[in-house]
CHARMM-style PDB file with segment names, atoms N, HN, CA, C and O in Angstrom:
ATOM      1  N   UNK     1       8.014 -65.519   3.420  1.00  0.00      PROA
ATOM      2  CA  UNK     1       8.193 -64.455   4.376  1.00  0.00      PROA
ATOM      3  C   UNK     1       9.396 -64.700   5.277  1.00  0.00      PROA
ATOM      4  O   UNK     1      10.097 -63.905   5.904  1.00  0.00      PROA
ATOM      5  N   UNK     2       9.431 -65.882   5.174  1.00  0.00      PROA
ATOM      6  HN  UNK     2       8.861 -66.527   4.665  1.00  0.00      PROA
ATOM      7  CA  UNK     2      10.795 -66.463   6.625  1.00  0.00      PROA
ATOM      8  C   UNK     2      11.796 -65.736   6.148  1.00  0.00      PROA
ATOM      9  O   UNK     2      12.582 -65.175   6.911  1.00  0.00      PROA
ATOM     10  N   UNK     3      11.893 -65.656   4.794  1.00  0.00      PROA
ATOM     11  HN  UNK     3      11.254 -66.112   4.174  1.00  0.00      PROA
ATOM     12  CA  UNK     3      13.321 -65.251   4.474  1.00  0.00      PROA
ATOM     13  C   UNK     3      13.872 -63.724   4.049  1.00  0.00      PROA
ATOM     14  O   UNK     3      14.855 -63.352   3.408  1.00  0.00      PROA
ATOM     15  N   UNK     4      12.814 -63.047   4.683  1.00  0.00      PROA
ATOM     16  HN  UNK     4      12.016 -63.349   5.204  1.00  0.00      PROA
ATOM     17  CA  UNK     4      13.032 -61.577   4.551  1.00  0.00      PROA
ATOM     18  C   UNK     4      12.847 -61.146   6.161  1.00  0.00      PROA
ATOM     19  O   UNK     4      11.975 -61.442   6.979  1.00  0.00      PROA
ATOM     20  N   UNK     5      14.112 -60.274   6.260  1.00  0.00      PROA
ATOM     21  HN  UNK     5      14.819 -60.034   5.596  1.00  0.00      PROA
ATOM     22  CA  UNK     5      14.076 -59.405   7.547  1.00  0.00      PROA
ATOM     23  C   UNK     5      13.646 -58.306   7.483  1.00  0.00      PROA
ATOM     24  O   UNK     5      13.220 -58.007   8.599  1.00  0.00      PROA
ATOM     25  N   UNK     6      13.526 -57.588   6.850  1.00  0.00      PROA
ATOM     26  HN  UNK     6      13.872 -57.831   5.944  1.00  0.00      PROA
ATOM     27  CA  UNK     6      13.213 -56.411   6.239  1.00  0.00      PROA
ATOM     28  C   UNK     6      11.414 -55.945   5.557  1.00  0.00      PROA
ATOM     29  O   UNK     6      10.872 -56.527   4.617  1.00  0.00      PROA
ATOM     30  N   UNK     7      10.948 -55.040   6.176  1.00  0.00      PROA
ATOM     31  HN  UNK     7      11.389 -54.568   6.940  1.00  0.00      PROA
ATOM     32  CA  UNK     7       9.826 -54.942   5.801  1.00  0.00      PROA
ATOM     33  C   UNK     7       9.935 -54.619   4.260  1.00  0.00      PROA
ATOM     34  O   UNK     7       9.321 -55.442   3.582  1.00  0.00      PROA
ATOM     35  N   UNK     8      10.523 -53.686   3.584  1.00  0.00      PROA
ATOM     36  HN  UNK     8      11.021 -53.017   4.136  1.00  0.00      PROA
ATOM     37  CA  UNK     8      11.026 -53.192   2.376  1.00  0.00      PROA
ATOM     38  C   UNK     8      11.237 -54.472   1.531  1.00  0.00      PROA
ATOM     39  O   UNK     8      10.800 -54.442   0.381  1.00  0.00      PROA
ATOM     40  N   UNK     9      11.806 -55.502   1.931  1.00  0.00      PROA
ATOM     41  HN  UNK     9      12.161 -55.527   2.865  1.00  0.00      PROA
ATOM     42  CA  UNK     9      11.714 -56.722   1.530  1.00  0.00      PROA
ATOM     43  C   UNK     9      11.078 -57.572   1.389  1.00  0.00      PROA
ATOM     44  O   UNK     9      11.536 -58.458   0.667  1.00  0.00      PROA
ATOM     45  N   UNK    10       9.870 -57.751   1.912  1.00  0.00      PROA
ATOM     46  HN  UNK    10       9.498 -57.032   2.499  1.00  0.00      PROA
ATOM     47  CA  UNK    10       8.592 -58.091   2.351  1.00  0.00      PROA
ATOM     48  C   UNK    10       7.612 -57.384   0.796  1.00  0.00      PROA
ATOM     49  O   UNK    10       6.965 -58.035  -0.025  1.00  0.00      PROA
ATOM     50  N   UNK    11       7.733 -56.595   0.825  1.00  0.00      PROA
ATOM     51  HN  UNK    11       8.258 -56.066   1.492  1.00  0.00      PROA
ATOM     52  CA  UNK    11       6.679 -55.738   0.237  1.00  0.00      PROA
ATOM     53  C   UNK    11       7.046 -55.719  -1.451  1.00  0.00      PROA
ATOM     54  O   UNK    11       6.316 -55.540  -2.426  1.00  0.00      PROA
ATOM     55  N   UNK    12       8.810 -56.040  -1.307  1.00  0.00      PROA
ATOM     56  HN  UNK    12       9.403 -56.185  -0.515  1.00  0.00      PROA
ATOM     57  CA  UNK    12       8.819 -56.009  -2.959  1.00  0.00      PROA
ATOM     58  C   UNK    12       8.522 -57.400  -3.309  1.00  0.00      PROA
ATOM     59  O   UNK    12       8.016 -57.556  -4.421  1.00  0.00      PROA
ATOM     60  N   UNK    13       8.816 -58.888  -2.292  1.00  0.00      PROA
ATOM     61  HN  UNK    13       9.227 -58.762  -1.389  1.00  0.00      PROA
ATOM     62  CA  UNK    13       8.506 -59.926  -2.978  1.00  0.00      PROA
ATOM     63  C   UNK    13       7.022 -60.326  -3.165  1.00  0.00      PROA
ATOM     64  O   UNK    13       6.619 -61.194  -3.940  1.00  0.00      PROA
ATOM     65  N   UNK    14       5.998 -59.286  -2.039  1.00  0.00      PROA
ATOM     66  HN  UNK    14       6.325 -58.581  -1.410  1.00  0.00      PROA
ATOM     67  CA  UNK    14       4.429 -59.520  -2.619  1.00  0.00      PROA
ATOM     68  C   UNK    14       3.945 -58.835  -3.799  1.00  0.00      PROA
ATOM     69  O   UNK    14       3.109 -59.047  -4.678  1.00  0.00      PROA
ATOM     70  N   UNK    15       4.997 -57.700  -3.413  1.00  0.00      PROA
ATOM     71  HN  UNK    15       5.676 -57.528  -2.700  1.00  0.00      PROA
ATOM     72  CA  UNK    15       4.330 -57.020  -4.975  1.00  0.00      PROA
ATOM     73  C   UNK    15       4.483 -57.902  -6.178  1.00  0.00      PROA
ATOM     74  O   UNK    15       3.530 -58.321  -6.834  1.00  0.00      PROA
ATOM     75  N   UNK    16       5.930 -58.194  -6.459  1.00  0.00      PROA
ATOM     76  HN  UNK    16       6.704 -57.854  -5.926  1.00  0.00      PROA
ATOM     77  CA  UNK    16       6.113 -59.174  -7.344  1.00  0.00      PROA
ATOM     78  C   UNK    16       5.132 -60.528  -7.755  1.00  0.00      PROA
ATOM     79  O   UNK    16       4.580 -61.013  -8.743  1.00  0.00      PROA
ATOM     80  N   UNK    17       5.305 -60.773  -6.355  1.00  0.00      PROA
ATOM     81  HN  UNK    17       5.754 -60.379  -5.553  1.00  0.00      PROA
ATOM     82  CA  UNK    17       4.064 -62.338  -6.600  1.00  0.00      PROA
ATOM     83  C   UNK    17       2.852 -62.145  -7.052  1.00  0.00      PROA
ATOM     84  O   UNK    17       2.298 -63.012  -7.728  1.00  0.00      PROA
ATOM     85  N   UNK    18       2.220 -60.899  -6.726  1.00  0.00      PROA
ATOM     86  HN  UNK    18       2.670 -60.195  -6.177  1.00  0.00      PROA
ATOM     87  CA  UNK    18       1.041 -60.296  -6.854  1.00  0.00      PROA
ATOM     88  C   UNK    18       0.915 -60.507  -8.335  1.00  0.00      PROA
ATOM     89  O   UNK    18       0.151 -61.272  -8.924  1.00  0.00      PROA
ATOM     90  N   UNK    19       2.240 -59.291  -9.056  1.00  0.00      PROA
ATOM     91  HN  UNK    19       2.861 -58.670  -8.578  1.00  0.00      PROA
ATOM     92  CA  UNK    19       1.903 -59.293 -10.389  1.00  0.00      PROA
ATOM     93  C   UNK    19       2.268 -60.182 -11.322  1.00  0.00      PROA
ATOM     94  O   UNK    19       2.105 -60.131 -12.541  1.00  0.00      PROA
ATOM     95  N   UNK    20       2.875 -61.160 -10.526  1.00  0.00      PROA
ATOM     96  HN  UNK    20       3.008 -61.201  -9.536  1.00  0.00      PROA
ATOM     97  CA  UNK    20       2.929 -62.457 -11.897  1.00  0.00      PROA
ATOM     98  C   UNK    20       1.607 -63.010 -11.609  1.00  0.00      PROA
ATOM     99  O   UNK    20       1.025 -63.155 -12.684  1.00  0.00      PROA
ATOM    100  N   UNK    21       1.044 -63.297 -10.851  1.00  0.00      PROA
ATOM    101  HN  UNK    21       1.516 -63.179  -9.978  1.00  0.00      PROA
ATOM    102  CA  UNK    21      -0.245 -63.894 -10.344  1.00  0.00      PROA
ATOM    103  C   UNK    21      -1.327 -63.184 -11.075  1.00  0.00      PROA
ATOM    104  O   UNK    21      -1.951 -63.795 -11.942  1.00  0.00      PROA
ATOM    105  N   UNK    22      -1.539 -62.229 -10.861  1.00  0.00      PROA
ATOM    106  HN  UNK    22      -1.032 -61.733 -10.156  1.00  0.00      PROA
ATOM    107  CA  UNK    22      -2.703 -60.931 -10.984  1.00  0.00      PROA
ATOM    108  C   UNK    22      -2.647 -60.012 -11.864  1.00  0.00      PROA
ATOM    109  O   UNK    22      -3.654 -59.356 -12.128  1.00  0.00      PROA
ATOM    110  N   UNK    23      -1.208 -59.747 -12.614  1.00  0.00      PROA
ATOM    111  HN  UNK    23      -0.389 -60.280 -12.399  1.00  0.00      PROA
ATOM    112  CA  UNK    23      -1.122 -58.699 -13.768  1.00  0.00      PROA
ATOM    113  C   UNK    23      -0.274 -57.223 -13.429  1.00  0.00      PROA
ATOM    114  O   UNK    23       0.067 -57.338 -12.252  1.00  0.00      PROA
ATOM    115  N   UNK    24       0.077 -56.262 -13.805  1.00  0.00      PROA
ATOM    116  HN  UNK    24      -0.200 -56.168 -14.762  1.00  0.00      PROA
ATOM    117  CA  UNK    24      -0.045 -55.360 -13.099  1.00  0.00      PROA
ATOM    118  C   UNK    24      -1.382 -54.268 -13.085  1.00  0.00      PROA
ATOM    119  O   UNK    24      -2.414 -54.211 -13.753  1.00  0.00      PROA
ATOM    120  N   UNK    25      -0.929 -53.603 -12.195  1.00  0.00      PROA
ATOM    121  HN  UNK    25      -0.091 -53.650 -11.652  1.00  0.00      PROA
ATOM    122  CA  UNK    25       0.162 -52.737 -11.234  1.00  0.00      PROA
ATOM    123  C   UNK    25      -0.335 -52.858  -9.968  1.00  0.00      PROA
ATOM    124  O   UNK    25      -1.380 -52.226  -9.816  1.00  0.00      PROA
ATOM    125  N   UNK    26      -0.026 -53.331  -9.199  1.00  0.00      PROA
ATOM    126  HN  UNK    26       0.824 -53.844  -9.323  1.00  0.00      PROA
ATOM    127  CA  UNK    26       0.306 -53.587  -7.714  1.00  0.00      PROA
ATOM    128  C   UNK    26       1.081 -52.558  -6.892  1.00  0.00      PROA
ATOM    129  O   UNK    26       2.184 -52.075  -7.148  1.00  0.00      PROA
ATOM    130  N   UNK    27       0.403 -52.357  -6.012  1.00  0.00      PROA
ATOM    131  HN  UNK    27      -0.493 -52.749  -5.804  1.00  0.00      PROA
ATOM    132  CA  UNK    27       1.259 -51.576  -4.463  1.00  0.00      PROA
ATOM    133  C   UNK    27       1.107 -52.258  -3.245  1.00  0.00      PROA
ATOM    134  O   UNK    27      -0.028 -52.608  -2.923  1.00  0.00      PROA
ATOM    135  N   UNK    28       2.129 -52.523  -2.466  1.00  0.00      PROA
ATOM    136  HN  UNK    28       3.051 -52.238  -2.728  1.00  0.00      PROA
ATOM    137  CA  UNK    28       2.306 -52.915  -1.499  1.00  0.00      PROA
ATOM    138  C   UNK    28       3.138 -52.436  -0.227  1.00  0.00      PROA
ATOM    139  O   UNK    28       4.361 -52.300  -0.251  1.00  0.00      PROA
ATOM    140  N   UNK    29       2.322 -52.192   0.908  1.00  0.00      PROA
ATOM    141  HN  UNK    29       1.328 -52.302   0.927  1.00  0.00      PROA
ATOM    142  CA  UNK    29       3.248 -51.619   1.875  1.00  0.00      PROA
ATOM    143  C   UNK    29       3.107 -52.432   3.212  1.00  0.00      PROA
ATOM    144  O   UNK    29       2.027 -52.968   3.459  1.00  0.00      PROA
ATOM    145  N   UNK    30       3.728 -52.496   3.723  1.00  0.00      PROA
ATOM    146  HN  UNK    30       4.605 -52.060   3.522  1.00  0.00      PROA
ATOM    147  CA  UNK    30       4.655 -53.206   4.865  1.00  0.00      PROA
ATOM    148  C   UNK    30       4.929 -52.436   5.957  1.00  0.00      PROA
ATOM    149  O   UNK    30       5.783 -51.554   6.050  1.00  0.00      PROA
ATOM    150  N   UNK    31       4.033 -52.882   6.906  1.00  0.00      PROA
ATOM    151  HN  UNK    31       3.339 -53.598   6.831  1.00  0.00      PROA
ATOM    152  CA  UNK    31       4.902 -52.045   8.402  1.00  0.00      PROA
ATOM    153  C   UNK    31       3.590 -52.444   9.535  1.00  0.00      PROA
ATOM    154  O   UNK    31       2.548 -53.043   9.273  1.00  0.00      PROA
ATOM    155  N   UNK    32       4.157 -51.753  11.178  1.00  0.00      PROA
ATOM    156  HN  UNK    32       5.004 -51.265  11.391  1.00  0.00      PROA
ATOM    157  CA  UNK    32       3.485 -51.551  11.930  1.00  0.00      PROA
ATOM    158  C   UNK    32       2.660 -50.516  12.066  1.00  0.00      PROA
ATOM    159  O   UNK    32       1.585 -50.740  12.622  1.00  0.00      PROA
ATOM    160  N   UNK    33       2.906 -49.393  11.681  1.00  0.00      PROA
ATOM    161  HN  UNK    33       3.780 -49.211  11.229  1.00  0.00      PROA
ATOM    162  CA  UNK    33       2.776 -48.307  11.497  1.00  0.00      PROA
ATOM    163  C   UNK    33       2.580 -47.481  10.489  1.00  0.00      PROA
ATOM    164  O   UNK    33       3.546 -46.846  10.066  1.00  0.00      PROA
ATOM    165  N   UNK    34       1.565 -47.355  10.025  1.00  0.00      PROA
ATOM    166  HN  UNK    34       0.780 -47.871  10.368  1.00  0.00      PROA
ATOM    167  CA  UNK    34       1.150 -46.460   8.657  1.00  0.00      PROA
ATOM    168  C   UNK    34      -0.207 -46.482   8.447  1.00  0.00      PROA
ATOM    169  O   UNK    34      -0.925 -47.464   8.636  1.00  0.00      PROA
ATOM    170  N   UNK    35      -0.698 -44.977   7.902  1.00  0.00      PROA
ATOM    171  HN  UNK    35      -0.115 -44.180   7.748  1.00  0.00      PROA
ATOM    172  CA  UNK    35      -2.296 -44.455   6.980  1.00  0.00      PROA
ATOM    173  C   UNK    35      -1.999 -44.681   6.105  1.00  0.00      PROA
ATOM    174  O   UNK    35      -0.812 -44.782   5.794  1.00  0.00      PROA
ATOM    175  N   UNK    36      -3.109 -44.882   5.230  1.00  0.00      PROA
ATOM    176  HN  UNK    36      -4.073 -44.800   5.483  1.00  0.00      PROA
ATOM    177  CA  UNK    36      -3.462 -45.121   3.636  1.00  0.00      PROA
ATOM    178  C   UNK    36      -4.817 -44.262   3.621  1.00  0.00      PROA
ATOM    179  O   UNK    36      -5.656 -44.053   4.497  1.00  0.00      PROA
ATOM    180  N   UNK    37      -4.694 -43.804   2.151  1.00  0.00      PROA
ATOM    181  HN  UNK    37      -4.012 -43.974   1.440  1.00  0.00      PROA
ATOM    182  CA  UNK    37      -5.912 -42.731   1.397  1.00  0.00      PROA
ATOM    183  C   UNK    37      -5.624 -43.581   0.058  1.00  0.00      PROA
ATOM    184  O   UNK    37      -4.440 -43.525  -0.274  1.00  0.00      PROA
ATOM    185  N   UNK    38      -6.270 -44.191  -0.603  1.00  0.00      PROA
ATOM    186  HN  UNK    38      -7.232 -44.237  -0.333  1.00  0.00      PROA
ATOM    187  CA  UNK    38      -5.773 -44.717  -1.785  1.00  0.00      PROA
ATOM    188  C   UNK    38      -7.056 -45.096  -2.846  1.00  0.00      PROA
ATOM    189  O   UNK    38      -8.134 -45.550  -2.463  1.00  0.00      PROA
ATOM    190  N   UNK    39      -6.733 -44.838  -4.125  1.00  0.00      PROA
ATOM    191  HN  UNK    39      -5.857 -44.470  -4.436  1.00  0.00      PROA
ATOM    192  CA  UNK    39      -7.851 -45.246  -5.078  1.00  0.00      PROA
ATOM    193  C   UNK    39      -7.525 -46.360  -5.601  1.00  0.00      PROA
ATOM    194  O   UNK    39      -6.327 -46.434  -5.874  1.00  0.00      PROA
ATOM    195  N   UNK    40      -8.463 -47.721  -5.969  1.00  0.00      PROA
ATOM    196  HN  UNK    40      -9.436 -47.661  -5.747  1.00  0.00      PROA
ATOM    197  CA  UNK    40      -7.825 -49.276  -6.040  1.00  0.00      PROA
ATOM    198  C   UNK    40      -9.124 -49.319  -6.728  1.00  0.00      PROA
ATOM    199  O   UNK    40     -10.123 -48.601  -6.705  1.00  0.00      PROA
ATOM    200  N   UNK    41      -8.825 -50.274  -7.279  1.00  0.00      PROA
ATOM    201  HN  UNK    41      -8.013 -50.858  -7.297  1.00  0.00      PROA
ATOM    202  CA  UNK    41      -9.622 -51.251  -8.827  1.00  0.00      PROA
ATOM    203  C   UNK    41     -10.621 -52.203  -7.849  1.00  0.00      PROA
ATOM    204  O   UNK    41     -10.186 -52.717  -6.818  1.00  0.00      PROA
ATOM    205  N   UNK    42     -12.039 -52.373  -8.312  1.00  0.00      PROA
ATOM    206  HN  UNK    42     -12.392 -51.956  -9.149  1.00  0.00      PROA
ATOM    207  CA  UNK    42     -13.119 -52.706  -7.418  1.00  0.00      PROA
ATOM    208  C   UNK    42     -12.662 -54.170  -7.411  1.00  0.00      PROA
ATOM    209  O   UNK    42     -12.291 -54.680  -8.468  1.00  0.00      PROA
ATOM    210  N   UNK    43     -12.673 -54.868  -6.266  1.00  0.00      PROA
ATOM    211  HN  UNK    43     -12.974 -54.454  -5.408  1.00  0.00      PROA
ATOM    212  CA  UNK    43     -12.384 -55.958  -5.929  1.00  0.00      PROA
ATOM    213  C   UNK    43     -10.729 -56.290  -6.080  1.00  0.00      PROA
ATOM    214  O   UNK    43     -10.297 -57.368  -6.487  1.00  0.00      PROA
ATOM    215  N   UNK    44      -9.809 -55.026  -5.625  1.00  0.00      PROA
ATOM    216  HN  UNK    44     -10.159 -54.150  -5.294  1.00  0.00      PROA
ATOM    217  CA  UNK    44      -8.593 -55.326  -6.088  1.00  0.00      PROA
ATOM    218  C   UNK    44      -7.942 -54.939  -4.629  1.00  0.00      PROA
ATOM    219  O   UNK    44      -6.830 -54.423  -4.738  1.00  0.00      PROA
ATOM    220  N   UNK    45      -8.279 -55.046  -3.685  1.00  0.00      PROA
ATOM    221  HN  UNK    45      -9.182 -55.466  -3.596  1.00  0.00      PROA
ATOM    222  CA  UNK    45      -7.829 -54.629  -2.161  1.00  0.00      PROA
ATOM    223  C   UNK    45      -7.562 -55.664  -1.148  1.00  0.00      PROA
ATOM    224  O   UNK    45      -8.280 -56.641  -1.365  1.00  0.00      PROA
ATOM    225  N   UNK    46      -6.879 -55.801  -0.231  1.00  0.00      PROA
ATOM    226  HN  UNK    46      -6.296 -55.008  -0.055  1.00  0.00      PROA
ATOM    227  CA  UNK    46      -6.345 -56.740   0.754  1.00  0.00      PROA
ATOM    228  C   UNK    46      -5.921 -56.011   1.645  1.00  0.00      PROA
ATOM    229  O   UNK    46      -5.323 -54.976   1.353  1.00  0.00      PROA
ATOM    230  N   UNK    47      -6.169 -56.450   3.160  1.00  0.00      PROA
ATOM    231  HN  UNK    47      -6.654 -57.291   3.397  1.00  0.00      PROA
ATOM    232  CA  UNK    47      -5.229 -55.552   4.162  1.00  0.00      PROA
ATOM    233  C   UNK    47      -5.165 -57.118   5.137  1.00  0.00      PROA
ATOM    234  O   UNK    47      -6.081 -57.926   4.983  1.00  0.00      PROA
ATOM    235  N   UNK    48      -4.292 -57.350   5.881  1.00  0.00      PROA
ATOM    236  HN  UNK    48      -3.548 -56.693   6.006  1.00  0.00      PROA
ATOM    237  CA  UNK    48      -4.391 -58.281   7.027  1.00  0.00      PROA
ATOM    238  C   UNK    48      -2.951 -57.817   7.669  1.00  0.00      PROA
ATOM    239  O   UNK    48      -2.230 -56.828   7.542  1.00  0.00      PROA
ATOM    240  N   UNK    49      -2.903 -59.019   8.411  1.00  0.00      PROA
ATOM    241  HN  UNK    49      -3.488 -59.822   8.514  1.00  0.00      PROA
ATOM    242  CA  UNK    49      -1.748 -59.124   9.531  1.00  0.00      PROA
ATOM    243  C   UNK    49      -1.109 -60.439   9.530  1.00  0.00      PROA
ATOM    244  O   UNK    49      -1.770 -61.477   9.471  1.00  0.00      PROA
ATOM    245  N   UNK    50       0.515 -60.403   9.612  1.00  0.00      PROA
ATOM    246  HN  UNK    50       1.051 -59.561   9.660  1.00  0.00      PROA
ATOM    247  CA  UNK    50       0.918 -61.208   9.729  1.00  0.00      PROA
ATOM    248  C   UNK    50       1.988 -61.023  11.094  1.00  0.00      PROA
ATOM    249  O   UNK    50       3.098 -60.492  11.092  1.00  0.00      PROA
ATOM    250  N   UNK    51       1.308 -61.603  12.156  1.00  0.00      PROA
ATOM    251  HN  UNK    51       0.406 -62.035  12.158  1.00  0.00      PROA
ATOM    252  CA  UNK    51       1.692 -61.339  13.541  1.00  0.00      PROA
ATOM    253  C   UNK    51       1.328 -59.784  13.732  1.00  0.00      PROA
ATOM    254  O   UNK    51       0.293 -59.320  13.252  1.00  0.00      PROA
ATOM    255  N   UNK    52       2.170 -59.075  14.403  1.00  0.00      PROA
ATOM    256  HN  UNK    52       3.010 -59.452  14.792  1.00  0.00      PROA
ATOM    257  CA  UNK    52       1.961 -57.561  14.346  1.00  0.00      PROA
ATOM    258  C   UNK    52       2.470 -56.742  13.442  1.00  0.00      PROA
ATOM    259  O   UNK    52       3.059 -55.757  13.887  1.00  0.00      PROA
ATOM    260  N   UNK    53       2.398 -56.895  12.132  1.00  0.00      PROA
ATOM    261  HN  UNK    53       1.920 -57.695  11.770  1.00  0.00      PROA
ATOM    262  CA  UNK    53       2.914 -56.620  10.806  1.00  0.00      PROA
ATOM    263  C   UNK    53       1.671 -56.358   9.964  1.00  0.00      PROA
ATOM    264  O   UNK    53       1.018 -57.300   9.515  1.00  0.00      PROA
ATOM    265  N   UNK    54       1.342 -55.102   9.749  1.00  0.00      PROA
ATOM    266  HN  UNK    54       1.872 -54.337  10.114  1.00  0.00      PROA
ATOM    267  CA  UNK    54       0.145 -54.916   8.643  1.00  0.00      PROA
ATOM    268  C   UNK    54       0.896 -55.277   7.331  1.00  0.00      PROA
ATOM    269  O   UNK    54       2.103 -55.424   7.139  1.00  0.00      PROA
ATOM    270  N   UNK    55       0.067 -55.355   6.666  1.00  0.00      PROA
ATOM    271  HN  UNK    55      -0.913 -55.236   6.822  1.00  0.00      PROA
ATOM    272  CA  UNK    55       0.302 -55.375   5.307  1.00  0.00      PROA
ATOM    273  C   UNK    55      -0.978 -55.124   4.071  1.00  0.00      PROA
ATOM    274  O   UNK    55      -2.028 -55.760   3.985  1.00  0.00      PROA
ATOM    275  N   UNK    56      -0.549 -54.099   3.264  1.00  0.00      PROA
ATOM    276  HN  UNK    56       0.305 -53.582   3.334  1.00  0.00      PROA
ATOM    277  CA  UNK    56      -2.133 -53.909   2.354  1.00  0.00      PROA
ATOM    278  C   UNK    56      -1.313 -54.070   1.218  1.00  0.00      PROA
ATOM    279  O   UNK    56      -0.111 -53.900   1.010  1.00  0.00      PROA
ATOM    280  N   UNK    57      -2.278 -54.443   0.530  1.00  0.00      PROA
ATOM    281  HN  UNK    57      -3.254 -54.581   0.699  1.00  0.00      PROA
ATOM    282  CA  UNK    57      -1.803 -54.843  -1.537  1.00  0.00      PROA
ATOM    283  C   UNK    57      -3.531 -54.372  -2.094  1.00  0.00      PROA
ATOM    284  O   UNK    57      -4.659 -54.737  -1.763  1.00  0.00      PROA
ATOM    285  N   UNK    58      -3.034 -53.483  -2.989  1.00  0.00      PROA
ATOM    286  HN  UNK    58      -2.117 -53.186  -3.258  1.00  0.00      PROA
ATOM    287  CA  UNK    58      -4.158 -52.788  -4.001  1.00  0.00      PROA
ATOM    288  C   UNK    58      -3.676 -52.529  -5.341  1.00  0.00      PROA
ATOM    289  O   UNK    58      -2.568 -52.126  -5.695  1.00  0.00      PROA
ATOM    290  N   UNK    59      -4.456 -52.758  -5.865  1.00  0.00      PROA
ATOM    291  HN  UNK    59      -5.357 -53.085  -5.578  1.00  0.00      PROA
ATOM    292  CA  UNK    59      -4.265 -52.683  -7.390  1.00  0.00      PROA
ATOM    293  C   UNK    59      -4.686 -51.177  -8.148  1.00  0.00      PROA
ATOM    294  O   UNK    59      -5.840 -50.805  -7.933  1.00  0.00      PROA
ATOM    295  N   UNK    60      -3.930 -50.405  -8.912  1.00  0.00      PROA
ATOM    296  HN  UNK    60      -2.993 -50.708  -9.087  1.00  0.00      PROA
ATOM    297  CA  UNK    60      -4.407 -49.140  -9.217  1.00  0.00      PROA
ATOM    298  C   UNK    60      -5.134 -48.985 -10.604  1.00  0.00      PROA
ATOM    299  O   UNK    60      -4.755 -49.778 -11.467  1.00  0.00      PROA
ATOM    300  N   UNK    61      -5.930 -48.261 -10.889  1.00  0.00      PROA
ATOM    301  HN  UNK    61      -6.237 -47.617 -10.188  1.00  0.00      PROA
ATOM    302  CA  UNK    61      -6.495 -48.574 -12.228  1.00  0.00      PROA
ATOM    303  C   UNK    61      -5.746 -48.245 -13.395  1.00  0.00      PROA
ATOM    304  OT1 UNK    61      -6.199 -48.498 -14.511  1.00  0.00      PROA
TER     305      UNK     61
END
């Protein structure tokens, strides 16, 4: 994470990590600010915080 300034940047290197890790298809979004409505694969969801930085990763079926 240290090495991204950029939320947009942030979000493509989890997606990435995600799907060498996990397979695809992965979504990931990045910010302070944002709703989600989203359909995700059962047991395929994450949301936390890193400082005041949301971040969710879901997997689509």
């Amino acid at each position: 994470m240290d090495k991204h300034n950029l939320e947009k940047d942030i979000a493509s290197d989890l997606k990435e990590q995600f799907e060498t890790e996990y397979g695809p298809t992965w979504h990931c979004m990045v910010g302070r600010h944002f709703s989600s409505y989203v359909t995700h694969e059962k047991a395929c969801y994450c949301y936390f915080y890193i400082g005041q930085m949301g971040v969710m990763l879901f997997k689509t079926p």
